[in-house]
matplotlib code that plots the C-alpha trace (Angstrom):
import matplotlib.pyplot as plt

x = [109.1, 107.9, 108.5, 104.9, 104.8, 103.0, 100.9, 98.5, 96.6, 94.9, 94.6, 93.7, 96.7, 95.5, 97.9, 101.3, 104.4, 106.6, 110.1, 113.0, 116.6, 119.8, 121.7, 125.4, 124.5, 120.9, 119.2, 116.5, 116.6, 113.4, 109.7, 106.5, 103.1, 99.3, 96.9, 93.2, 92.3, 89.1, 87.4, 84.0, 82.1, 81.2, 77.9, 77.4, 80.0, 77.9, 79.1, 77.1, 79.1, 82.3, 85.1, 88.7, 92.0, 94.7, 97.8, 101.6, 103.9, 107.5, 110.9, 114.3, 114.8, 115.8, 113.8, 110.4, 111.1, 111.7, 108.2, 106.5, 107.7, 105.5, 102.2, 99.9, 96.6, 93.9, 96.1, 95.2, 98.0, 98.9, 101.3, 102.6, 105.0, 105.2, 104.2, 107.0, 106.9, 109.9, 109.8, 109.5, 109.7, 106.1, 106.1, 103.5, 103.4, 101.1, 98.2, 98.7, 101.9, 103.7, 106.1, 107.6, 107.5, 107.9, 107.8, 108.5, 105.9, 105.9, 105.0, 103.3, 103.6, 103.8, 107.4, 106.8, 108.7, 106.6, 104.6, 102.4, 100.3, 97.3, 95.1, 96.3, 94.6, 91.9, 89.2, 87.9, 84.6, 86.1, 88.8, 86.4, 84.0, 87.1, 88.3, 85.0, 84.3, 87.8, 87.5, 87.5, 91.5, 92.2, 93.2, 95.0, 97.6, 98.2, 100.6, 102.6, 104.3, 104.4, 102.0, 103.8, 100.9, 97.7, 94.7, 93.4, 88.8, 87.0, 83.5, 83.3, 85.5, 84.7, 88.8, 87.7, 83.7, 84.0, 84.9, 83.4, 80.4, 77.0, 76.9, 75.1, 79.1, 80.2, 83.7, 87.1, 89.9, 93.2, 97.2, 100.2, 102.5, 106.3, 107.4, 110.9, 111.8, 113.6, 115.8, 117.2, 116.3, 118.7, 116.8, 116.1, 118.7, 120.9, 120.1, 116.2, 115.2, 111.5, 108.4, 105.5, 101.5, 99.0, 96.0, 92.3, 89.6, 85.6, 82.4, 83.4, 86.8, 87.1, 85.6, 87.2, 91.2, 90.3, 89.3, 92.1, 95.0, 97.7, 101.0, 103.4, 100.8, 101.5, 99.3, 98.2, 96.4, 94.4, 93.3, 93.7, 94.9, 93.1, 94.0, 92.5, 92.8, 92.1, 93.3, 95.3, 95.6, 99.1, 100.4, 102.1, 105.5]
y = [110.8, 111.4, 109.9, 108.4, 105.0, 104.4, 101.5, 101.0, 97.8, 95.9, 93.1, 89.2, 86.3, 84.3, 81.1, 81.3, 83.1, 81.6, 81.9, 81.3, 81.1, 81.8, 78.6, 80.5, 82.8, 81.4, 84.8, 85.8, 85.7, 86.0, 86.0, 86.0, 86.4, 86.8, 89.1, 89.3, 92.9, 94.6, 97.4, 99.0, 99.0, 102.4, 103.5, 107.8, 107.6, 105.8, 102.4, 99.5, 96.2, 94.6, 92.8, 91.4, 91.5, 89.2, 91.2, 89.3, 90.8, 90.1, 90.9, 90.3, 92.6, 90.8, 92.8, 92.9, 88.8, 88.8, 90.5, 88.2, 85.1, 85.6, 85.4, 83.1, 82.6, 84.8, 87.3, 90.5, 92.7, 95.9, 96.7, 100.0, 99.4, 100.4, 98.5, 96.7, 95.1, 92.7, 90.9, 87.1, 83.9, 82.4, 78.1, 76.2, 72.2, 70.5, 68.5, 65.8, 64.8, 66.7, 69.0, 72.1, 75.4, 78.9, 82.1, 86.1, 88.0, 90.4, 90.1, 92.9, 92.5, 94.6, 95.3, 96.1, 99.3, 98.4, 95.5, 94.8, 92.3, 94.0, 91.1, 87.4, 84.1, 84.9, 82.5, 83.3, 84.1, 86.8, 88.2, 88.8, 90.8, 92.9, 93.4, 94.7, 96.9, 97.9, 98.3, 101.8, 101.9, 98.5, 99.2, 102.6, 103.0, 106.8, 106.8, 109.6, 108.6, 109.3, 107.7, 104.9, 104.8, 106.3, 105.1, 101.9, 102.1, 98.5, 98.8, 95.5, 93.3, 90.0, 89.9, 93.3, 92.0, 91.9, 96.1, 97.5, 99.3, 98.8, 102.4, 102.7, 102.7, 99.5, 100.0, 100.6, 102.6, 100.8, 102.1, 101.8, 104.3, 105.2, 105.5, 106.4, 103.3, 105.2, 102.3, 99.1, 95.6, 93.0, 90.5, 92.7, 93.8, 97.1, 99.2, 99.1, 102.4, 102.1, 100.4, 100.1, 99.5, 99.1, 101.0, 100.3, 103.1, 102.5, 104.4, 108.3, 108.1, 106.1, 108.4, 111.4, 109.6, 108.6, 112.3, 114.0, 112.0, 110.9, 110.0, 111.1, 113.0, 113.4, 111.1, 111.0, 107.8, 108.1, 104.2, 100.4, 97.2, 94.8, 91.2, 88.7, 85.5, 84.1, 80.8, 81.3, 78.7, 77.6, 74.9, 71.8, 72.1]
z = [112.1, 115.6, 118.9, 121.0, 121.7, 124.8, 125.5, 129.2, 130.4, 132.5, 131.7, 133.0, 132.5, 130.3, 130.8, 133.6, 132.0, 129.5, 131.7, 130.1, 132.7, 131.6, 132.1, 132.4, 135.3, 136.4, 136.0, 134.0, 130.2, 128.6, 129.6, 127.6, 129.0, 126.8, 128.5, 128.1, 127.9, 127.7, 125.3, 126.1, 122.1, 121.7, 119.8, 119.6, 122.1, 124.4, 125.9, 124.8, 125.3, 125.5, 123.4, 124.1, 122.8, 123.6, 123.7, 123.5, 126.0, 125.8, 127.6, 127.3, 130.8, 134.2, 136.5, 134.3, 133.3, 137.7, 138.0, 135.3, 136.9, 139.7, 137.5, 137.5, 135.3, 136.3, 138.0, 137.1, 136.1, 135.0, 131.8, 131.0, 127.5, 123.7, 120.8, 118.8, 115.6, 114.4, 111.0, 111.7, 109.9, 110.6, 110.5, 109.8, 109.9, 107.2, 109.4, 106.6, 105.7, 108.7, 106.6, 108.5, 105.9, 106.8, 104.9, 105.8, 108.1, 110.7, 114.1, 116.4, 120.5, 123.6, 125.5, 128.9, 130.7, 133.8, 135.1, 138.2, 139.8, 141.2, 141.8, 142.9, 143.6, 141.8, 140.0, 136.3, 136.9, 139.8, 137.8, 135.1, 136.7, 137.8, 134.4, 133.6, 135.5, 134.8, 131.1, 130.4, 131.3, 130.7, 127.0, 126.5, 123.4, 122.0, 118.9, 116.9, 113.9, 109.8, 107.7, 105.2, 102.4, 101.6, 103.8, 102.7, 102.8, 102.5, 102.7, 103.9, 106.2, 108.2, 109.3, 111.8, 112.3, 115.5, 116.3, 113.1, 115.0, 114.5, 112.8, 109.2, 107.6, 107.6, 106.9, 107.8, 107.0, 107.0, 107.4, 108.6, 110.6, 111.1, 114.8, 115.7, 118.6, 121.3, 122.8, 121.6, 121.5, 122.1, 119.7, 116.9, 114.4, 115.6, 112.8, 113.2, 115.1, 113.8, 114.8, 112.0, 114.1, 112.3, 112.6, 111.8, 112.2, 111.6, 111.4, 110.9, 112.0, 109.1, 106.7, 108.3, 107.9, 104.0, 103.6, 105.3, 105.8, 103.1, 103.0, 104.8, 107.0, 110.7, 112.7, 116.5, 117.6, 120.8, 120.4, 122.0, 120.9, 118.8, 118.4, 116.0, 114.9, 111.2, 109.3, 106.7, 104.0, 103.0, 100.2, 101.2, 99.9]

ax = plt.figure().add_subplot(projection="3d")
ax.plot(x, y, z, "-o")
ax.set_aspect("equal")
plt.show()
């Protein structure tokens, strides 16, 4: 496997920081922040509208938690990090007879190496327009790592509707990739040294990775980070 892992944005503050003190020394323990990030829709490489993502960010780092605690909603901040996946129980409570259930999933977020304010005080409308105009660097991630499994093509897709272009191909091309993590995480288990994105290409990019890529193959991803959200339909237990 190879070793690129570097994640860029710009991004809006969508609610104040999660802060979380430690109550033996009274320093920072943990802090978790959303961001609302930008994207500028491209058509023959020509700019035509925007969409957002709603990156996770969190840190288990005094200095960066420090930093974050200062945020406030609508700050406008800037993030450079890597993009970590952890496997994760996720809960859900039944909205009739109340009963807690989980089951095994993973979950993808953003650790911060560096974090900024660069705009405080700020209304919605205001920081907005900022982020805007901002949007061509507001959503920067570049990835090298070992594909897992052979490229995944769906002609169709309403879970990615919203950044499948407006091209005549109306598909995607679906994978996931090895990267080697280069440091350690104190809440993950000491033996992972691997992070697993997943990517989603459209239009030709799409064609062009079912064609060529396979796996194993060495990938570079010059892309940005999509969020989405979707219900997902559980049984009571």
């Amino acid at each position: 496997m190879a070793r690129l892992n570097n994640v860029s944005l710009f991004g809006i503050v969508a609610e104040d920081p999660i802060i979380i003190m430690d109550d033996a020394t009274g320093g920072y323990r943990k802090g978790q922040a959303f961001l609302v990030v930008a994207s500028a829709n491209r058509e023959n490489g020509i700019s035509t509208n925007v969409f957002y993502s709603k990156p996770f960010l969190y840190s288990e780092d005094p200095d960066i938690v420090a930093e974050m605690s200062k945020w406030k909603k609508n700050d406008l901040v800037a993030v450079k990090g890597v993009i970590t996946t952890l496997n994760a129980n996720k809960g859900t409570i039944c909205a009739h007879c109340h009963e807690k259930s989980s089951r095994p999933g993973e979950v993808s977020l953003i650790t911060p190496i560096y974090v900024e304010a660069r705009y405080t005080g700020l209304e919605e409308k205001e920081a907005t327009r900022i982020l805007n105009e901002k949007r061509e660097i507001s959503n920067q991630v570049y990835l090298l790592g070992s594909l897992c499994d052979d490229v995944n093509g769906r002609k169709e897709s309403t879970i990615y509707k919203d950044i499948i272009s407006q091209s005549s191909y109306k598909g995607i091309a679906a994978y996931q990739i090895a990267v080697d993590r280069k440091y350690y995480l104190k809440q993950d288990v000491p033996t992972n040294r691997t992070d697993y994105p997943h990517i989603i290409s459209v239009g030709a990019k799409a064609e062009q990775d079912l064609k060529c890529i396979h796996k194993g193959s060495m990938v570079l991803v010059d892309g940005m980070v999509v969020t989405r959200e979707f219900r997902r339909t559980v049984t009571c237990p």
